[in-house]
C-alpha positions as CSV (number, residue, x, y, z in Angstrom):
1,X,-0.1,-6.5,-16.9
2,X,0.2,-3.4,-14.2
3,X,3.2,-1.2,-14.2
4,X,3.6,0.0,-10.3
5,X,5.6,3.2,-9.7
6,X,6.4,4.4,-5.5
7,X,6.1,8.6,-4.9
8,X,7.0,7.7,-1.1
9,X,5.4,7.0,1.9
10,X,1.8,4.6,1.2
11,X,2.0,6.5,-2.2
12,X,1.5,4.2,-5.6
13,X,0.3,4.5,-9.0
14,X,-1.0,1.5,-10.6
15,X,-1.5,1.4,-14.4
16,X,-3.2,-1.3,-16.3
17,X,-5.1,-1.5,-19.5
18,X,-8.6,-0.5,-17.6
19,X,-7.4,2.2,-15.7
20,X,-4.4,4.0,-13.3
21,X,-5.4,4.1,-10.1
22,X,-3.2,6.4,-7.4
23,X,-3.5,4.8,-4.1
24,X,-2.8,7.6,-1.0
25,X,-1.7,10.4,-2.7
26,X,1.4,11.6,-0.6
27,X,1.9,14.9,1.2
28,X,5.0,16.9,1.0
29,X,5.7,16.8,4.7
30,X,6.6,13.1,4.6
31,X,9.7,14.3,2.6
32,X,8.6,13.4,-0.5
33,X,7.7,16.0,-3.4
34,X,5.7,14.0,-6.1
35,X,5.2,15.6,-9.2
36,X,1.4,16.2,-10.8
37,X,-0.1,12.8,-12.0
38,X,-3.3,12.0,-14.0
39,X,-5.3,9.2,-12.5
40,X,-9.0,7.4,-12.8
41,X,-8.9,6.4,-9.2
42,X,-7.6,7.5,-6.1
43,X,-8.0,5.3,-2.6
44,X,-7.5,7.5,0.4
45,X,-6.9,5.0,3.1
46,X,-7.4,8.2,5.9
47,X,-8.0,12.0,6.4
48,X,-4.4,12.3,7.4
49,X,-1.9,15.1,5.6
50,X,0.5,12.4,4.0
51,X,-2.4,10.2,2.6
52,X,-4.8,12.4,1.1
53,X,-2.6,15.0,-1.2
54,X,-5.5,15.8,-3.6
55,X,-3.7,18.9,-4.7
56,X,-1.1,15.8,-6.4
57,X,-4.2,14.7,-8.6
58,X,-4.9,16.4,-11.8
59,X,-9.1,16.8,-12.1
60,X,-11.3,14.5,-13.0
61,X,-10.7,11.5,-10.9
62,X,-13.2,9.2,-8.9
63,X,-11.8,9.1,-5.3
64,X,-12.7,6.4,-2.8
65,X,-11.9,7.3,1.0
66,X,-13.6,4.6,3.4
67,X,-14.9,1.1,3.3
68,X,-17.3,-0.5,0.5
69,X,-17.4,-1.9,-2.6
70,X,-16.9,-0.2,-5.6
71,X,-17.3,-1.0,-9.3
72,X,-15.0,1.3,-11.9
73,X,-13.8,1.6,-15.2
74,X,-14.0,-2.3,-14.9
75,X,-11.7,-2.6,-11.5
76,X,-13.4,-3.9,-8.2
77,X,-12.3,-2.5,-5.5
78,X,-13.4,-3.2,-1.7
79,X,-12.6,-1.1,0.7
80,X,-11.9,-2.7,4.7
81,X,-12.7,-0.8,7.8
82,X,-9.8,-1.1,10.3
83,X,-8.0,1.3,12.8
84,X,-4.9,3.6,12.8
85,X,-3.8,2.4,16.1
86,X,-4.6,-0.9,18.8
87,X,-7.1,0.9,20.3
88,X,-10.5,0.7,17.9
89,X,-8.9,4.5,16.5
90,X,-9.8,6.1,19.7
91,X,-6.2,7.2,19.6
92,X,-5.2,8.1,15.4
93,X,-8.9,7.0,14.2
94,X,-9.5,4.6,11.6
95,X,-8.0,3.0,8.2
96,X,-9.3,1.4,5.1
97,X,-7.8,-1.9,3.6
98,X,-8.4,-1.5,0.0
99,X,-8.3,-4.6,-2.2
100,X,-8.0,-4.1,-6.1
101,X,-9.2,-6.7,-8.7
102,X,-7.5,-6.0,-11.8
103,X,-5.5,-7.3,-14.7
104,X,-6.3,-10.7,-13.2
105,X,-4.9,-10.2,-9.9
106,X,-5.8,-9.1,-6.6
107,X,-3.9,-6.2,-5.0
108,X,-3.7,-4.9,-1.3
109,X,-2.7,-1.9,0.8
110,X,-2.9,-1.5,4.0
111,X,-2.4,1.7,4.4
112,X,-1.5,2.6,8.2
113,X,-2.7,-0.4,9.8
114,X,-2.4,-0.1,13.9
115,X,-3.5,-3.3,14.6
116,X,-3.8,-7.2,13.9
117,X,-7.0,-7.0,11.9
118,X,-9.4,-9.8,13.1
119,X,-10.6,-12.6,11.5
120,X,-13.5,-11.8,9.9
121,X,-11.0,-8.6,7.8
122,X,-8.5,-11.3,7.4
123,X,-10.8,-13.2,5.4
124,X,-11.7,-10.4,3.2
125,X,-7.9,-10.6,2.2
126,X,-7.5,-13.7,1.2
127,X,-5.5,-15.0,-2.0
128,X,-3.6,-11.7,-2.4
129,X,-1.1,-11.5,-5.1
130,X,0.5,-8.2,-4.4
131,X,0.2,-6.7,-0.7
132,X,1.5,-2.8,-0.4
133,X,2.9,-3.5,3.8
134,X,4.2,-0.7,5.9
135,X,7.6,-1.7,6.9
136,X,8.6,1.1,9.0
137,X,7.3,1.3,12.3
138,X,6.5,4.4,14.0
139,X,2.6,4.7,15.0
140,X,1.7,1.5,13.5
141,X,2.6,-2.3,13.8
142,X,6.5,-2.7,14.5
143,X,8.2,-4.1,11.7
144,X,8.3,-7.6,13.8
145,X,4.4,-7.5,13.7
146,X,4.0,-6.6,10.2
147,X,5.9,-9.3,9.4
148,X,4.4,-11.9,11.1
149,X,1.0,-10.3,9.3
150,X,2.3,-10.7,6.2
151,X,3.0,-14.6,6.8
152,X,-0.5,-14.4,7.9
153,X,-1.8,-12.8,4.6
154,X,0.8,-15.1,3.0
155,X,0.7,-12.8,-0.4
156,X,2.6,-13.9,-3.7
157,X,4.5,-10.9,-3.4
158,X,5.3,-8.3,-0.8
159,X,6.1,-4.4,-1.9
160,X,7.2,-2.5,1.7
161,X,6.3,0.9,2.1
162,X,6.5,4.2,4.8
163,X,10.0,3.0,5.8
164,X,13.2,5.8,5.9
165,X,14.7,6.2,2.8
166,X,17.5,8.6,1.5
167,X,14.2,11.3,0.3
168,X,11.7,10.9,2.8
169,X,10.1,9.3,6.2
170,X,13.1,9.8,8.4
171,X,11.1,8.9,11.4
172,X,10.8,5.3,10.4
173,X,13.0,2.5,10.8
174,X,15.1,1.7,7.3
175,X,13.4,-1.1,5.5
176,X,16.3,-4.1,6.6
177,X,14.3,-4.9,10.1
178,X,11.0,-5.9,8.2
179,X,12.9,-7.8,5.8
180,X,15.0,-9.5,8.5
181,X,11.8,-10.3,10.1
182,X,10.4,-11.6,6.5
183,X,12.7,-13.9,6.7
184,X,13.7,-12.4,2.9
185,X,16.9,-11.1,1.6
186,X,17.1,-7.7,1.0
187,X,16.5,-7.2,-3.2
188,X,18.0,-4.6,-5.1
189,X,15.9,-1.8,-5.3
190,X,14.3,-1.2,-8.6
191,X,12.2,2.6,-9.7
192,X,9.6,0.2,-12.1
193,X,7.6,-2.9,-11.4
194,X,5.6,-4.2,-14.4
195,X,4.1,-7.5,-13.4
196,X,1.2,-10.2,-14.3
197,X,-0.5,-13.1,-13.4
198,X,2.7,-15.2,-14.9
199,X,5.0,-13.7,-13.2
200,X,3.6,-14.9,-10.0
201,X,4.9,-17.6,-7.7
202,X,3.6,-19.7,-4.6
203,X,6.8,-19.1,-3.2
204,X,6.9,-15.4,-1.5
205,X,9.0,-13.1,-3.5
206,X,10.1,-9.7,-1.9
207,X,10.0,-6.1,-4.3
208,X,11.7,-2.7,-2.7
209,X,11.2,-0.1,-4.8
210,X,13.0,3.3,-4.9
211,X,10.9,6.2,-4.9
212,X,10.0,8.3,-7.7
213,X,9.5,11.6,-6.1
């Protein structure tokens, strides 16, 4: 079982019986003021201000920032080398995919994904159960395009983040287009996600979460 909590923007804590892993740790500028939390692991998907809050982290943590395997307090997690815009990152530089293996299931963000990833990263993300999507737009796939990804990835369950919300990202498109898109009614929003293997369908289900911070 993992209980999943949203500070805003790519920002999500993930605890499970192993470990709680802080995936993007989110800078104020994004809107969003997250309060000090305690983690094992922390994914950085890129060196950019909202992404890589360390200051949000208390000490000690393990911190993972680019692409590789990994191996800790018994969670695999495989980082994916991919680009922050359609041009190979010659514009915004790159991104990491990371993949999680834990509690039985297999977890993805994409963190600000720019582009289609090609075939050979698509692979790599195969058999997702719970894909973290940014559903806003702005420098990164339109929501259109992230949709059309995500029937690609074709997860068991699909958590949107970095879309405009009442705290935070009000540069991005609210999350209705993506959904729209999805093909998915809009759910109500909930502040807590605990979830396992069982709870987990063939068909698609859809999670918004509100944020914490």
């Amino acid at each position: 079982m993992a209980e999943i909590r949203w500070f805003g923007h790519n920002c999500f804590r993930i605890k499970s019986r192993e470990a709680t892993v802080l995936m993007d740790p989110v800078g104020k500028k994004t809107g969003y003021t997250p309060s000090k939390q305690t983690a094992d692991i922390v994914t950085v998907s890129h060196e950019h201000p909202g992404h890589n809050n360390a200051a949000m982290v208390k000490p000690e943590y393990a911190l993972i920032n680019g692409p590789g395997e990994y191996e800790l307090n018994n969670i695999f997690v495989t980082g994916i080398r991919t680009y922050h815009d359609k041009v190979k990152g010659a514009e915004r530089g790159y991104n990491t995919i990371y993949e999680l293996e834990m509690e039985g299931m297999r977890i993805a963000h994409l963190g600000d994904l720019g582009h289609i990833p090609d075939e050979q990263s698509l692979e790599r993300i195969e058999a997702i159960d719970i894909l973290f999507v940014p559903a806003g737009g702005g420098p990164l796939l339109s929501p259109s395009e992230m949709a059309e990804l995500v029937g690609t990835i074709s997860p068991k369950m699909v958590i949107p983040m970095q879309f405009q919300t009442r705290k935070g990202d009000k540069g991005r498109e609210p999350v209705d287009a993506f959904c729209k898109h999805l093909g998915i009614e809009i759910p109500p929003a909930v502040d807590k996600l605990t979830v396992k293997t069982s709870d987990l369908s063939d068909q698609m289900q859809l999670v918004v979460m509100e944020p914490v911070s």
